[in-house]
C-alpha positions as CSV (number, residue, x, y, z in Angstrom):
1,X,51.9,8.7,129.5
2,X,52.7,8.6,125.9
3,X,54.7,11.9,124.1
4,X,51.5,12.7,122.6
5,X,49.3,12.6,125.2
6,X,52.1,14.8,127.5
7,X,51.8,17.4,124.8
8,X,47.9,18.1,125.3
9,X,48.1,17.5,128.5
10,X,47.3,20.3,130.8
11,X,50.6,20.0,132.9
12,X,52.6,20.5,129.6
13,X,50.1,23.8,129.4
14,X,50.8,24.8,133.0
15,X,54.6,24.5,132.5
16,X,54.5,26.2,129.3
17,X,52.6,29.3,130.6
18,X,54.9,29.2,133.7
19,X,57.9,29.4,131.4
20,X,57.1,32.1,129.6
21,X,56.3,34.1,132.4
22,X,59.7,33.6,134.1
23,X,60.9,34.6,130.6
24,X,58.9,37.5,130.4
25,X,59.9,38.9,134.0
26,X,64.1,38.2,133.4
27,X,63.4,40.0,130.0
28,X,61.7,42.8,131.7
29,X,64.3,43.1,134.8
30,X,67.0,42.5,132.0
31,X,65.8,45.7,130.3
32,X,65.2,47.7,133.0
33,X,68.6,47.1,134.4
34,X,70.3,48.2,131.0
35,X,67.5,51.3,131.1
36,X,69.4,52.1,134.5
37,X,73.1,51.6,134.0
38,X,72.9,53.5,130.7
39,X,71.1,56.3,132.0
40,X,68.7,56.3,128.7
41,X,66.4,58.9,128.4
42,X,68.0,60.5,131.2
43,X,69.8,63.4,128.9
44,X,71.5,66.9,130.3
45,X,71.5,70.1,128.5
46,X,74.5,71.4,128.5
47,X,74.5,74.5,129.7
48,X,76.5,77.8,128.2
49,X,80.0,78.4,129.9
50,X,81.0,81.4,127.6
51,X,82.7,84.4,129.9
52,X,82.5,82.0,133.3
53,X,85.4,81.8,134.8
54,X,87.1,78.3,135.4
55,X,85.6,78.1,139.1
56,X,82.0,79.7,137.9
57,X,82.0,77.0,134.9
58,X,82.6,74.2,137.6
59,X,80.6,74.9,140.1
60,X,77.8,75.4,137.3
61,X,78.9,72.1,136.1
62,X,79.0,70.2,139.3
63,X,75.3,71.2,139.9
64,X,74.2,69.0,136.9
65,X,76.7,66.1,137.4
66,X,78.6,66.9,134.5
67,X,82.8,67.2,134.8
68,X,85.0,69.5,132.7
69,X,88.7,69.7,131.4
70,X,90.8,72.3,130.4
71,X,92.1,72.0,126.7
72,X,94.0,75.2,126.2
73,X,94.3,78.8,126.6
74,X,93.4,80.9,123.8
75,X,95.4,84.1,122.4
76,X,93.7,86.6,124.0
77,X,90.4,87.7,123.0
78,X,88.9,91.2,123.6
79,X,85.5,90.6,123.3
80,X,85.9,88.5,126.2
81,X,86.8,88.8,129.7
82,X,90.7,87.8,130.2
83,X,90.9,84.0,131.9
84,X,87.0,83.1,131.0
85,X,85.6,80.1,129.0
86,X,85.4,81.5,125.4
87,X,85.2,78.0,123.7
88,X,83.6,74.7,124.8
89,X,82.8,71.3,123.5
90,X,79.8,69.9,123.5
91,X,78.4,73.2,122.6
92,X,76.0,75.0,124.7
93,X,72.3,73.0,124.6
94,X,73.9,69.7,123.5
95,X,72.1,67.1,125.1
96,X,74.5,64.1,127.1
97,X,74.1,61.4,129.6
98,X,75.4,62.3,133.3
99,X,79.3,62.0,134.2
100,X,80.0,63.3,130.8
101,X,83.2,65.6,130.6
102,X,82.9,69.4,129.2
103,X,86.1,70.4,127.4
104,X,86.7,74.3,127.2
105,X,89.5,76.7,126.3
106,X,90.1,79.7,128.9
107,X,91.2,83.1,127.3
108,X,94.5,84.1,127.7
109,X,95.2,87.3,130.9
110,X,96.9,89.4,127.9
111,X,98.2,89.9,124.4
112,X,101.1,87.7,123.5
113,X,104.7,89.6,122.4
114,X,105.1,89.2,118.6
115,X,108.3,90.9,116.8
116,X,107.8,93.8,114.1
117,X,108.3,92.6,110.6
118,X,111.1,94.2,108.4
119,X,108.9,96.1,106.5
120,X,111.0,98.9,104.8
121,X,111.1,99.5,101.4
122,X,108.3,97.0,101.1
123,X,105.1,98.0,99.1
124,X,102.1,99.1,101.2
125,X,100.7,95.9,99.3
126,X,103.0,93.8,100.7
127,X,103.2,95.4,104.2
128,X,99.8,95.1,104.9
129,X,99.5,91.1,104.3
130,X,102.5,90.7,106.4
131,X,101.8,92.3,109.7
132,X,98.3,90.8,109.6
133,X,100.3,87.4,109.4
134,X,102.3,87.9,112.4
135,X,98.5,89.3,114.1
136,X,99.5,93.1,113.6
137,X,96.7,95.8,112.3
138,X,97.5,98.5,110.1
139,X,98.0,101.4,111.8
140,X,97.8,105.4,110.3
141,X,98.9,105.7,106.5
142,X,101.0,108.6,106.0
143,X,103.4,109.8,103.0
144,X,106.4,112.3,102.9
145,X,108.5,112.9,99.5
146,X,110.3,109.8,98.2
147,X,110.9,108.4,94.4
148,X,109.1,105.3,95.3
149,X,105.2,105.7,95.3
150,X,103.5,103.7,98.7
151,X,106.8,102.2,99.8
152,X,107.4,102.1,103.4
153,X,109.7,104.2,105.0
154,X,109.6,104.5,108.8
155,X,107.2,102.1,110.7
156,X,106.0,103.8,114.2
157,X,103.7,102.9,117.0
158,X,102.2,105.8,119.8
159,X,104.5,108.5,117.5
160,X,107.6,106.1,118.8
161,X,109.8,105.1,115.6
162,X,109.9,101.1,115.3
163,X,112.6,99.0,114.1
164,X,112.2,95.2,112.5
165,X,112.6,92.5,115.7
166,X,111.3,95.0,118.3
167,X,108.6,93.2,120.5
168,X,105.2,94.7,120.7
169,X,101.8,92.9,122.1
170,X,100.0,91.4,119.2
171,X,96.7,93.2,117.7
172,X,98.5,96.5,118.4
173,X,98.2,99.1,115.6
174,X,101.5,99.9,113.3
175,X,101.2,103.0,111.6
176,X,103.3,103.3,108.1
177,X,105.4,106.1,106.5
178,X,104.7,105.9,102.7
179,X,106.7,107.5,99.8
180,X,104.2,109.8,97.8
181,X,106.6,109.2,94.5
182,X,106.1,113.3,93.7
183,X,110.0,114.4,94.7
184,X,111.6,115.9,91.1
185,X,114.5,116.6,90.6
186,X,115.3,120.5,89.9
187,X,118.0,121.4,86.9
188,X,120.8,122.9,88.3
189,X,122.1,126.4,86.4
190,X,125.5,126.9,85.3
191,X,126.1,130.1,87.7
192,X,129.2,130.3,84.8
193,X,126.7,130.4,81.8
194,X,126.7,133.6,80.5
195,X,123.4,135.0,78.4
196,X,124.7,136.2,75.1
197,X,121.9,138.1,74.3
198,X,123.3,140.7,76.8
199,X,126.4,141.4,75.5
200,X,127.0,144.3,73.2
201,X,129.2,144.5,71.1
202,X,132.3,146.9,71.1
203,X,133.7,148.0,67.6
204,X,137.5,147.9,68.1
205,X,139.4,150.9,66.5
């Protein structure tokens, strides 16, 4: 059988259509298989961890086959309960595939130690900027008589007097002795000075 007549022959037809059809179902399987492996279309929400303790956040987690890790802990945060989740990557109704690993940040059991800040004889303008730096709050503003208008004197905490370098749990309140810049000075008299207008005068003989 010529080339030509091979080509138009129905066995050439036949082993076309059966070619394609084997082509067609590895395609298929072929897809499918990669559907599978790569979960696609098979998405989790992820679900909110904030205030769950580590062992609540995995046993959540572990109920959706998802995983976590523990980045960090956190200065502590009041607004949350001490050793919970208060941060967490993806974020709360991200969608991912199965298997995938939730990182999150625990907060801390207490307020970190920071040291008091040599404030004295600093401006209030200047005191203020600096204990919020070291995560210090301004406290009570008070003033007694000094030459140098809102320039700290005594820094104190709970009434108790505070020196620079003492150690006091950070967020805590430092409350700040001002000078009011209204002490004058009063002019001293000459207890010697005598008023001549209340002398009189004796005529000698």
């Amino acid at each position: 059988m010529s080339l030509r007549n091979y080509l138009t022959s129905r066995v050439f037809f036949a082993q076309m259509l059966l070619a394609l059809g084997i082509f067609a179902a590895l395609a298929y399987l072929f897809f499918h298989w990669i559907t599978y492996t790569t979960h696609h279309g098979q998405e989790i929400t992820v679900p909110d961890l904030s205030k769950l303790s580590a062992e609540q956040a995995e046993e959540k987690l572990n109920a959706i086959d998802l995983d976590y890790t523990i980045l960090d802990t956190v200065d502590f945060r009041p607004e949350f309960p001490k050793l919970t989740v208060v941060e967490q990557e993806p974020k709360a109704g991200s969608k991912v595939k199965e298997g995938r690993k939730i990182y999150i940040k625990i907060n801390a059991s207490t307020y970190t130690m920071v040291s008091v800040p040599d404030l004295i004889e600093k401006t209030y303008r200047q005191a203020v900027p600096t204990l919020e730096a070291v995560g210090l709050l301004e406290g009570t503003i008070t003033y007694k008589p000094y030459l140098g208008k809102d320039m700290v004197l005594e820094m104190r905490m709970n009434g108790k007097k505070l020196k620079a370098g003492d150690k006091v749990l950070k967020s805590s309140k430092i409350d700040l002795v001002l000078g009011d810049g209204k002490i004058t000075y009063e002019e001293t008299i000459d207890s010697t000075a005598v008023d001549t207008t209340d002398i009189i005068p004796v005529n000698e003989p």
